[in-house]
N, C-alpha and C positions, 0 to 999 in steps of 0.2 A: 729468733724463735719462730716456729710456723705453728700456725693456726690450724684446726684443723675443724670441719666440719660437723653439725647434730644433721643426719642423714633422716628423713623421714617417717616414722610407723604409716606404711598403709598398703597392708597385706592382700588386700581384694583387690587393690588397684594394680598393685608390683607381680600379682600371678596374672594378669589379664597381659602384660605389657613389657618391656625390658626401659629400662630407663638412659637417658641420652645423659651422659655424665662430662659436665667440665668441656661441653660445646664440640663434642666427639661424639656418634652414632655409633650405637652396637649392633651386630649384623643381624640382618633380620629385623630390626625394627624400623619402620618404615613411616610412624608416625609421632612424634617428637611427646613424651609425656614431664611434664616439668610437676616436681612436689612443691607442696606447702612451704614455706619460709617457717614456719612454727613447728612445735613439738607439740603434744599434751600427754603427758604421764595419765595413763590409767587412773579418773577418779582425784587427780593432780593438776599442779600447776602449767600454765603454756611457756615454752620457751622456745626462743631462735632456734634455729636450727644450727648456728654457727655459734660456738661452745668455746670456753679455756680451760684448758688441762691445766692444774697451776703446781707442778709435781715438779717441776725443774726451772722456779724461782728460788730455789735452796741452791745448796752450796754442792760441789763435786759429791759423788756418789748417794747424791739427795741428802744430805748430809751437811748439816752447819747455813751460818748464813750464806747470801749468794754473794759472790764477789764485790755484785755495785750492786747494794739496795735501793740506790735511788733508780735505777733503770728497771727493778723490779715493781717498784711501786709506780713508776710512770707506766709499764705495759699493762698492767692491773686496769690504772685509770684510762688509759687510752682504750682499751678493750671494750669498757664500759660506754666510753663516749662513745664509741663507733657501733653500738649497738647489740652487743653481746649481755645475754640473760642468763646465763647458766655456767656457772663457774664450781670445776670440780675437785676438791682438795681430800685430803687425809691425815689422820693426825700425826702418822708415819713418812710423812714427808718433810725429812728437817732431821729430828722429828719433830712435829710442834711450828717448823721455822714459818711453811707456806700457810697454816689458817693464821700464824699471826701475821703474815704480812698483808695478808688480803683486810682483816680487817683492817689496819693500820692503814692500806689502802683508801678506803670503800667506807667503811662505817662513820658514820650514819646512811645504811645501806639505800638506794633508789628504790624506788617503790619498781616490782616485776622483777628483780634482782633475784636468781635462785641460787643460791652456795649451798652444793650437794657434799657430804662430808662421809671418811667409809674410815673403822676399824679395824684390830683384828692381825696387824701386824705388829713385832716390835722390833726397833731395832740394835743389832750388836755391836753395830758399826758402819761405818762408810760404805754401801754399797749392799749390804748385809741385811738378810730381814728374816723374820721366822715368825711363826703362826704363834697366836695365843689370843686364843677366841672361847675365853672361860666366861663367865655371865660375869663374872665379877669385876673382870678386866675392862671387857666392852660397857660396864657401867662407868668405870672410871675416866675412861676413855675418853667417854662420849661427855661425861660432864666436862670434861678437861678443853674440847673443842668447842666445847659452849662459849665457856669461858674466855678461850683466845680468839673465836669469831665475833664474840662482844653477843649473842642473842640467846634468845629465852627458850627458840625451838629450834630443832636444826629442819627444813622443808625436804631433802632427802638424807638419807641416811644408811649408808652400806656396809654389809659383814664384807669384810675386804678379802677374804680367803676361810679356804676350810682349816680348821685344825684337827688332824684326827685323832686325836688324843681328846675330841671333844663331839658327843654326838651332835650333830648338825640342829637337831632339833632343838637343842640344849639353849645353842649361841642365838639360832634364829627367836626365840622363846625369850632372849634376853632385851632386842629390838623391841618385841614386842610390847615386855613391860614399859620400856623407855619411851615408846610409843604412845601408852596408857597414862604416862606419869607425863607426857604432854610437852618431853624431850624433843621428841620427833616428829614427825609429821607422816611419812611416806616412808616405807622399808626397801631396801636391793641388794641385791648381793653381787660379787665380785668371783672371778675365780674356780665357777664352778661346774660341776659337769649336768650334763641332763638327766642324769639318777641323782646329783643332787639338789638338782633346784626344783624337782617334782617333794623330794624331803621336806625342804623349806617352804613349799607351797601348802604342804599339807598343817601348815602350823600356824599361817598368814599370810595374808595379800603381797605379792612382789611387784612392783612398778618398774623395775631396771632390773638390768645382766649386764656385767662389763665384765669381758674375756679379752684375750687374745684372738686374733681375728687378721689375717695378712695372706701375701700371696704364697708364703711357705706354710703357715699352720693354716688348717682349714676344718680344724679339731672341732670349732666347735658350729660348725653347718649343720648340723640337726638340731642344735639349742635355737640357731637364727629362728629356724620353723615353728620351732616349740612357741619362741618369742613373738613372732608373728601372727598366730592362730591365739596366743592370748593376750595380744594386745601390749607385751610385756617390750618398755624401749631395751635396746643393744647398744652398747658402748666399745667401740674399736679398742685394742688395747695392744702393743706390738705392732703398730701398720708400718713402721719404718720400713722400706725397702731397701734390702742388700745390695751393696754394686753390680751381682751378679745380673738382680729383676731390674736393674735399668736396660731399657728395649723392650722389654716386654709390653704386651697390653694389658694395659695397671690406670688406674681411672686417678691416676694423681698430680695429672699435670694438662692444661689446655689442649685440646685438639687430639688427647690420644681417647682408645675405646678404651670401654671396659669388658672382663670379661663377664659371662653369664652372670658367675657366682658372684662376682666383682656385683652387679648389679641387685643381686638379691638379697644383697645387707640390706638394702634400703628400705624390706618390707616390714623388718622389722623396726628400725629407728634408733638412731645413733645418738649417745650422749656425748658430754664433752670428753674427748682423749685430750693426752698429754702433749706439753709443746717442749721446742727443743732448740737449739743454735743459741743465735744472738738478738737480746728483743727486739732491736732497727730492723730485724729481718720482720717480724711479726708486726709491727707498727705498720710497715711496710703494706702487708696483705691485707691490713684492715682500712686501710685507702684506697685499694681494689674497688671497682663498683662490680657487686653481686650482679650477676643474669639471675637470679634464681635458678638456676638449676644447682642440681648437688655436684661437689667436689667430692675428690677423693682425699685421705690422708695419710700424710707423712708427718711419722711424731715415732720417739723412740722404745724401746721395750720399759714397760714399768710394773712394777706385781699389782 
């Protein structure tokens, strides 16, 4: 499995400057700017910046258990040990299978330990997922991932996609109460475009965006801004690169550049994406000594 990086929020800094990614210069910048090691969600908890996707500790097409659960629950805890604060699940992942293994992992959770958790999908099958972001759902949902993360409040909490069979303000509106009722802590959403997440803002506070974000989609580049200018972190989503963008300059490997845009995820600030392969591969990277500087990432497509 490969790790993959929480890239920075700091929008004043990242328009002054281009940033030097994974020990490679991007042209034109001529004076080396390294980010923080930390995150802080708007009005939120701090966290690494080096994040776990935990969406592909299930079984083939997200779906059932994973083949070796004990190698799931050794990369859980080795992630931990090595310093990782921010671990990101859903309860459509399995479904059900990844927040139970994380507690099963972890619980009785480390004190800074942040397990961010998003609704809003369900699924029909192996590979399979469809929207249904009813208020009634997302309350079920979310008590249900209570339950299987073992805690009393979830510290982030995401509409996992839009349903349009359901006004946006509807679902967001239902956070909200789960919020009130002391479920929650912090609200994000997942999925959505920048006419939707001005929706959802106009109903409550948004702390995170997790989209698709790579060197083929670049759909959601005016969200990055929007996220930027209000503080709001960005979550990579799809960074896998296709055999085709190998050669390319792609900020996901030692000593290559990034491109401009490549570099301007960073102003906004990156949560945990999703990992992928085999966990000895992930073990692996988190024996790595950080430079601090930001990495790029590679992890596969997830909704």
């Amino acid at each position: 499995m490969l790790l993959s990086t929480l890239l920075l929020r700091s929008a004043a800094l990242l328009r002054a400057a281009r940033v030097v990614i994974a020990g490679g210069s991007v042209p034109g910048q001529t004076t080396p700017v390294e980010l923080p090691l930390t995150l802080t969600f708007e009005n939120g908890p701090t966290v690494r910046r080096l994040g776990l996707g935990a969406m592909r500790i299930t079984g083939p097409g997200v779906w059932g258990p994973p083949r070796d659960e004990g190698e799931a629950i050794a990369l859980l805890r080795r992630a931990v040990d090595k310093g990782v604060t921010f671990i990101d699940t859903a309860d459509s992942y399995g479904p059900g299978v990844s927040e139970t293994l994380i507690a099963k992992a972890l619980h009785p959770y480390p004190a800074g330990l942040v397990i961010a958790s998003k609704g809003g999908f369900i699924r029909p099958g192996p590979g399979s997922w469809a929207a249904d972001c009813r208020p009634e759902h997302l309350r079920h949902v979310c008590e249900e991932s209570l339950t299987r993360l073992r805690l009393d409040r979830i510290e982030l909490y995401q509409l996992h996609t839009v349903d349009h069979r359901v006004p946006i303000e509807e679902s967001v509106g239902a956070l909200v109460a789960l919020q009130r009722a002391g479920k929650i802590r912090h609200i994000g959403v997942s999925n959505m475009s920048a006419a939707e997440l001005a929706r959802a803002r106009q109903v409550t506070e948004i702390v995170s965006v997790q989209n698709s974000y790579n060197l083929r989609d670049r759909s959601s580049d005016a969200l990055i801004d929007i996220c930027a200018e209000a503080g709001i972190a960005f979550s990579l989503l799809s960074a896998r690169q296709r055999p085709a963008d190998r050669g390319t300059r792609y900020a996901a490997r030692p000593g290559r550049t990034a491109t401009r845009r490549d570099t301007e995820t960073d102003r906004a600030g990156v949560a945990a994406p999703p990992i992928a392969g085999h966990a000895t591969d992930t073990r692996d990277l988190l024996d790595r000594p950080s430079r601090g500087k930001s990495r790029g990432c590679v992890h596969p497509s997830q909704p």
